[in-house]
C-alpha positions, 0 to 999 in steps of 0.5 A: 766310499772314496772318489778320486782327486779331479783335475777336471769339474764339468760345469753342470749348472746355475742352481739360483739366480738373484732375480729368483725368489724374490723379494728376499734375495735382490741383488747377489746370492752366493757362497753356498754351503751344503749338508747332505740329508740323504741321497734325495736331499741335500740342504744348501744355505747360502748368502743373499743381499738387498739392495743395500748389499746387506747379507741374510742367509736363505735355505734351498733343499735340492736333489742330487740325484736330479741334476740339483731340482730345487724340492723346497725354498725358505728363510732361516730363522736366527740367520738374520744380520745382527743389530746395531753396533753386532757384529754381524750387523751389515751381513751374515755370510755361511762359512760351513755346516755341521751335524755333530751330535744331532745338531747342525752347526752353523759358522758363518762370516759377520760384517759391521761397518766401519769409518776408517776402512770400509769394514771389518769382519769376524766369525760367529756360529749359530746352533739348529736343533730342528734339523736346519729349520731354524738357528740360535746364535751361541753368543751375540759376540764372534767365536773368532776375531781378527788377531793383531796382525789380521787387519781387522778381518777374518771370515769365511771359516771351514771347519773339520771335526776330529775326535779330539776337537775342531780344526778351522781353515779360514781368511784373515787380512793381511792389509788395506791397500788403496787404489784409485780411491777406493780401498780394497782388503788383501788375505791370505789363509790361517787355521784354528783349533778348538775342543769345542768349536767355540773357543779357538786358538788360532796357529798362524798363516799357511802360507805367505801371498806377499811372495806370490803377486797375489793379492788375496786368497780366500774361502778355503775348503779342505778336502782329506785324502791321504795327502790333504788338499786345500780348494781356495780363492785368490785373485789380484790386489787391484781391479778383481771387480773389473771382467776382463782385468784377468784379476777376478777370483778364480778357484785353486787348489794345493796339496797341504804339507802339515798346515802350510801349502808351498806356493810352486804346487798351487794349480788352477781348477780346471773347468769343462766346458771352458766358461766364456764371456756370456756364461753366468760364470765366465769371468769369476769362480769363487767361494767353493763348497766340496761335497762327495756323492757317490763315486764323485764329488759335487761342487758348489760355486759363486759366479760373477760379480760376488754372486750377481750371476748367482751360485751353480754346480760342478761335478769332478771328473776322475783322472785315471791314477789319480789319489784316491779321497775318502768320504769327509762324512758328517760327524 
């Protein structure tokens, strides 16, 4: 199956809220990831967080086949935070998901609370051997910690597996920068690569925001085609929690030229209908999730407020002469 490169995503819906469901997820629900089942059932494990901004994963099965109806909803055993002093103690965030050799396989963000900057983060993978129902951590310790010149941070993986092993897309800090008494972290994109996808090398930056006047890009998410294509976040250093500082995260993408990506080919996701003031996700798209479906594909997104609005759906519109992509399909 292949389906051409969008230059267009027709906004579809809201597919859950924060107020829905409770008392699991109160106060934000984003950064969804998706597995497809089959053509009626797709999994979607996402990030919910209390009241204390602590992160849990939750699992939603939908229908893709109509317009995403919810089938079923639950928790996630093994996708709990860690314990004091884990790293993943203040939160577990979905990166990307797996099935490989009759196993899902889980990457995810940890967060642990610090003293001197607000947190730090790493990255941890979680194992199910009963179809997603339920998850082992494969170590209490990250796969992936931030290098020397990471800050303190690397989060939000997307893995690719190849024959020869994995490749990892993900976000490292670049910097702590403060701003009006608050102190807020700026990223930029890396890549990785392991034999086994628990032990990684990382293999340096894609490309460089301190030329760009961005402040941050994060949650990649590689889609292959003949000329690779890299879907991302970026937003400004500063005010990106205010709505109208023209600063929030908003969704871009670049074609890649080996691992790097040239700052001149980076374009805006286009959506249609345009997002206004009011919509659930009218001033913020984040943390996207790219998955085909039949002659198209489906995209998963996070609205304002980091998920205070809640995770939708988009739907790619092809472009007549546009690059074909095949089918990533699940290894």
């Amino acid at each position: 199956m292949s389906c051409h490169v969008a230059t267009v995503w027709r906004r579809m819906r809201r597919i859950i809220g924060p107020a829905e469901y409770l008392p699991w997820n109160k106060s934000r629900v984003g950064l969804p990831v998706c597995l497809p089942c089959d053509e009626h059932c797709w999994r979607i494990w996402f990030s919910a967080c209390n009241e204390q901004g602590q992160s849990d994963a939750l699992c939603v099965d939908v229908d893709p086949s109509d317009a995403m109806n919810i089938l079923a909803f639950r928790q996630c055993p093994g996708l709990e935070r860690g314990g004091d002093g884990a790293f993943d103690s203040a939160g577990l965030m979905p990166g990307c998901v797996l099935a490989v050799d009759g196993c899902i396989l889980l990457w995810y963000s940890g967060m642990r609370l610090r003293q001197d900057v607000p947190y730090e983060l790493a990255i941890g993978l979680a194992i199910s051997e009963d179809g997603g129902v339920s998850f082992r951590k494969v170590s209490e310790a990250p796969v992936l910690t931030a290098g020397p010149d990471d800050a303190g941070l690397a989060h939000s993986p997307m893995v690719v597996h190849h024959p020869d092993g994995f490749e990892m897309w993900y976000a490292g800090g670049t910097e702590w920068t403060s701003f009006e008494g608050r102190v807020n972290p700026q990223y930029s994109l890396r890549c990785a690569h392991s034999p086994d996808g628990i032990h990684w090398t990382p293999a340096g930056p894609v490309f460089a925001l301190a030329e760009q006047g961005i402040g941050a890009a994060g949650r990649p998410w590689f889609v292959a085609s003949e000329r690779p294509r890299l879907f991302f976040d970026v937003r400004g250093a500063n005010r990106f929690r205010e709505p109208t500082s023209g600063e929030a995260y908003r969704l871009h993408h670049a074609p890649l030229h080996g691992k790097t990506i040239r700052p001149a080919e980076i374009e805006p996701v286009v959506f249609t209908p345009v997002p206004t003031a009011d919509d659930w996700d009218g001033w913020m798209q984040a943390y996207c999730c790219i998955v085909p479906f039949r002659d198209s594909h489906i995209m998963f997104y996070t609205g304002n407020g980091f998920g205070r609005a809640g995770f939708g759906y988009a739907v790619a519109e092809p472009v007549s002469g546009a690059e074909q992509i095949p089918d990533r399909g699940r290894s």
